[in-house]
C-alpha positions in Angstrom: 32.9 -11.9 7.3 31.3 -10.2 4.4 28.6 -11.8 2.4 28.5 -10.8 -1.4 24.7 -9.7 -2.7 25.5 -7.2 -4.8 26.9 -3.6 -4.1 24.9 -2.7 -1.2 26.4 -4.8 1.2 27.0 -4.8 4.9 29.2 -7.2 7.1 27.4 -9.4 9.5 26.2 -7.9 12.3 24.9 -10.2 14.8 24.8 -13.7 15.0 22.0 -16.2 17.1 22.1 -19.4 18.7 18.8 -21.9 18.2 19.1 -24.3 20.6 16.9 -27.3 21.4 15.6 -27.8 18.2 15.8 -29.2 14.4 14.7 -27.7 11.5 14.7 -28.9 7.6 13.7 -27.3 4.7 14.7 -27.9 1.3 16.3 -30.8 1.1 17.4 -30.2 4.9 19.8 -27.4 3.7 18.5 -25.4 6.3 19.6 -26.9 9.9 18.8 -25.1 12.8 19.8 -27.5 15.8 22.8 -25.7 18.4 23.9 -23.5 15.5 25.2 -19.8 15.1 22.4 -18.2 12.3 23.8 -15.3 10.2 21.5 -12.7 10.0 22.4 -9.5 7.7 21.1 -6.5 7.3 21.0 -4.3 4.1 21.0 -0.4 2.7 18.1 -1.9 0.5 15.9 -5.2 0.8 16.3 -7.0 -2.3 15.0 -10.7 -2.0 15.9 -12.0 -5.3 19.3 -10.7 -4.8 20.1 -13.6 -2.1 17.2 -16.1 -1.6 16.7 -17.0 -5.2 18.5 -19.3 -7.3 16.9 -20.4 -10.5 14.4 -19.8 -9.1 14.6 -22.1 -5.9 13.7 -19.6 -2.8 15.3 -19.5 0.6 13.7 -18.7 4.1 14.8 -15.2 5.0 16.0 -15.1 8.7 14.7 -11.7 10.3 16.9 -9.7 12.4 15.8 -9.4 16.0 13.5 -6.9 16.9 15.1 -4.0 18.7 13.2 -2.7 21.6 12.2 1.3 21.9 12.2 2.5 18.1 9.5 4.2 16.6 7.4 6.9 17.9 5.4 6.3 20.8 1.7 4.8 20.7 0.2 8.6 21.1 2.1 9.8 18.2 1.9 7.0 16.1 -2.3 7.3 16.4 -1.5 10.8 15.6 -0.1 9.9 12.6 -2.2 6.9 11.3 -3.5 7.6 7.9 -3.7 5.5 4.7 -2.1 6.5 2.0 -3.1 4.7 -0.9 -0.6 5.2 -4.0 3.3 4.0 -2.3 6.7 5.0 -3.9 9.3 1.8 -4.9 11.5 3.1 -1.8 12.3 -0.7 -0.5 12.1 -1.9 3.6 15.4 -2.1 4.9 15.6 -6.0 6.7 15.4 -4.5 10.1 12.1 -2.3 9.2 10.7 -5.7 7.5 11.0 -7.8 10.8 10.0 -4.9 13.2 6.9 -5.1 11.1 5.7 -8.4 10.9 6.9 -8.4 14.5 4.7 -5.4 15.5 2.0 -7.3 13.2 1.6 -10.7 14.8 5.0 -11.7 16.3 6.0 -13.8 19.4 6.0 -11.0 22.5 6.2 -13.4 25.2 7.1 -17.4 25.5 4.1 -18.3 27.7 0.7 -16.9 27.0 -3.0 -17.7 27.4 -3.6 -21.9 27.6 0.8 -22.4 28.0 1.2 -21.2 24.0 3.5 -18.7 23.1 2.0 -14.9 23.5 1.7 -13.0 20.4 1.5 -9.0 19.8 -2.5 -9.6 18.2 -4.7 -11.2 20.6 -7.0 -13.7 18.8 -10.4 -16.0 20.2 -9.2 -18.3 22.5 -5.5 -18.3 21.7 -6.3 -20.2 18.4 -3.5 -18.0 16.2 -5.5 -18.6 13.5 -5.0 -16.0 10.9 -1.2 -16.4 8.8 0.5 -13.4 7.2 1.9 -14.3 3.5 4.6 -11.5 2.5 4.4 -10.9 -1.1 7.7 -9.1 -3.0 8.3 -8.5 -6.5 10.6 -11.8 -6.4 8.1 -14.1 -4.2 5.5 -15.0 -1.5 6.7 -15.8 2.0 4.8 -17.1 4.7 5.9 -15.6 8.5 7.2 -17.9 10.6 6.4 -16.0 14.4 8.0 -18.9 16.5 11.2 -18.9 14.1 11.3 -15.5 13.2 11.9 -16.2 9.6 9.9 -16.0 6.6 9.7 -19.4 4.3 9.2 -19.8 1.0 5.8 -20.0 -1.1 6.5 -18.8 -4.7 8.2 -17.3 -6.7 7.2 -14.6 -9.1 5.7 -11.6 -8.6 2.0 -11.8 -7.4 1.8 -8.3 -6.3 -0.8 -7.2 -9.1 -3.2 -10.0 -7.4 -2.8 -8.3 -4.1 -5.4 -5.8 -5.0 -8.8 -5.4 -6.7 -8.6 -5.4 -10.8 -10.4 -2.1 -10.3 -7.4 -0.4 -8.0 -4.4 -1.9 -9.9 -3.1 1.2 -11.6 -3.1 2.9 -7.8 -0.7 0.4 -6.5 2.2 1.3 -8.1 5.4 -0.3 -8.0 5.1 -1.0 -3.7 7.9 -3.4 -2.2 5.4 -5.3 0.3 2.8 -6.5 0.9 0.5 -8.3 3.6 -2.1 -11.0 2.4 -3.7 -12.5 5.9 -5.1 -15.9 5.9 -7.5 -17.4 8.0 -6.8 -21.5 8.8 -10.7 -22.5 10.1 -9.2 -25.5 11.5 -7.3 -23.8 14.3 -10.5 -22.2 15.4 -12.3 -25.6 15.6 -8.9 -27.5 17.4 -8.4 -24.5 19.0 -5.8 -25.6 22.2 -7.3 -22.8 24.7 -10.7 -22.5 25.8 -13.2 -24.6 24.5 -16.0 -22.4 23.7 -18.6 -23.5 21.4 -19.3 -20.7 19.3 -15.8 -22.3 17.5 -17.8 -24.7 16.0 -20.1 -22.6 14.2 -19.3 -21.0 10.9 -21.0 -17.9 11.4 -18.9 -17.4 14.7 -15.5 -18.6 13.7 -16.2 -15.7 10.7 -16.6 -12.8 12.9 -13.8 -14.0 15.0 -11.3 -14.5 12.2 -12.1 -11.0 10.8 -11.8 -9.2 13.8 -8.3 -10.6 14.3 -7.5 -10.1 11.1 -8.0 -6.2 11.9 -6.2 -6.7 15.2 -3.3 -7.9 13.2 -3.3 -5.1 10.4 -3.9 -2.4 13.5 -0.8 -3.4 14.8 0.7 -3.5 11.2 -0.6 -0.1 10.5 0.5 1.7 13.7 3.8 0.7 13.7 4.0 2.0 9.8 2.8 5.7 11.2 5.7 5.2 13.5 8.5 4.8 10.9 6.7 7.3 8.3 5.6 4.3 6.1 2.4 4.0 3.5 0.0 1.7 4.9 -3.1 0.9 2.9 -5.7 -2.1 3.9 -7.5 -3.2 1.1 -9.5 -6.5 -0.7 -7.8 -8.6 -3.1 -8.0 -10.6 -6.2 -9.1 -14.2 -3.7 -9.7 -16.3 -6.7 -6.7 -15.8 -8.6 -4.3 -16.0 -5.2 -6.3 -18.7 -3.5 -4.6 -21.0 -6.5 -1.3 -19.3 -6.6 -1.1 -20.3 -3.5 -2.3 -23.4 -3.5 -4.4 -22.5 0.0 -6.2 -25.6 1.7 -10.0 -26.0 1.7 -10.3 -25.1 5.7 -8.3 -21.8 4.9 -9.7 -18.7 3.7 -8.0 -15.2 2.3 -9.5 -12.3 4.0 -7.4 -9.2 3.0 -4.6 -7.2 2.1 -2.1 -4.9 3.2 0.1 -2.9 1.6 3.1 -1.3 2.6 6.4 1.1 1.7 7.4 4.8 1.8 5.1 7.9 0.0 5.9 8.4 -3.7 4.0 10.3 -5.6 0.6 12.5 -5.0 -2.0 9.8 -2.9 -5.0 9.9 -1.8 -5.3 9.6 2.1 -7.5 9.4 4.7 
């Protein structure tokens, strides 16, 4: 079976079963209950290309993460830099998933408390901090459990991404990481009940610092693969209401991410 996005096209590849579980979006065109989900991978990742129509996004099912690519941990630290002006060079589908994977993905069914296990440890289990993928077409918000990425908005918010200041350095870069803090998982958390989850000035350091544990995973596997990884600030006000983010949420950082381009700055 081929599906038709354009000229860079591959046949399917693989194919998944969900079992043991429902799952609507949009107008319940999406139905993941004892189904076979058709996952492609392409040459290029080019979201508008399949996802959008008039401007009504899809979710993007990831393909599964496949075990022993990359360089090892050693040589990936070797090779950690940031780099800070990417080329247009898109993420293939498979690179895309491997990364959020890498970032904050489901490594494990049962963890700390009976919850899932995730790459990026965080205070007491709470998973607080959300990644939003931001393309030139739209803004995506990672699924883990699924393994998907669903829809936000469309248009490109990528010159919000970054400080006013840095905007010409950014270039034309495919992705990019925005991570999100939800204050309310912190302060429900389901693991450990510690106090210090109730205070503001301990759920801050605890969100930041997983933040970073999140982008350190990120950024490693990028050195891996040979891809620009650049942690930054970005314009909060601006995608705070693009995004329409809830009072208990908070938007720490971003991340950017694709292949070297031109001369960069790097350290």
């Amino acid at each position: 079976m081929v599906l038709n996005y354009g000229t860079k096209v591959r046949k399917v590849c693989s194919y998944r079963c969900m079992a043991k579980s429902s799952f609507y979006i949009h107008e319940k065109r999406w139905i993941f209950l004892k189904m076979k989900i058709i996952r492609a991978e392409f040459i290029n990742f080019i979201p508008n290309k399949f996802l959008m129509k008039k401007q009504n996004q899809e979710p993007i099912v990831l393909p599964a993460v496949k075990p022993g690519r990359g360089k090892s941990v050693m040589a990936a630290l070797k090779q950690r830099k940031t780099i800070r002006e990417p080329g247009d060079k898109k993420l293939s589908l498979q690179t895309l998933s491997e990364l959020l994977w890498a970032a904050c993905g489901v490594n494990r069914k049962k963890g700390p408390f009976g919850l899932p296990g995730r790459t990026a440890a965080s205070a007491s289990n709470s998973q607080e901090i959300d990644v939003y993928v931001v393309f030139k077409e739209g803004t995506y918000l990672y699924d883990p459990f699924k393994h998907l990425l669903l829809p936000v908005i469309a248009g490109d918010l990528r010159p919000l991404t970054i400080n006013k200041a840095q905007e010409d350095m950014l270039g034309d870069a495919p992705v990019h990481f925005l991570y999100v803090a939800d204050i309310r998982r912190l302060s429900h958390t389901a693991g450990y009940q510690e106090p210090g989850l109730q205070d503001t000035e301990v759920q801050k350091s605890y969100y930041f610092a997983d933040a970073g544990l999140i982008a350190g995973n990120a950024s490693l596997y990028a050195a891996s693969k040979g891809l620009v990884s650049w942690f930054h600030n970005c314009n909060k006000p601006a995608l705070k209401s693009k995004l329409k983010l809830r009072p208990e949420q908070r938007l720490l950082f971003g991340h950017t991410f694709g292949y070297p381009g031109r001369k960069h700055g790097n350290r």
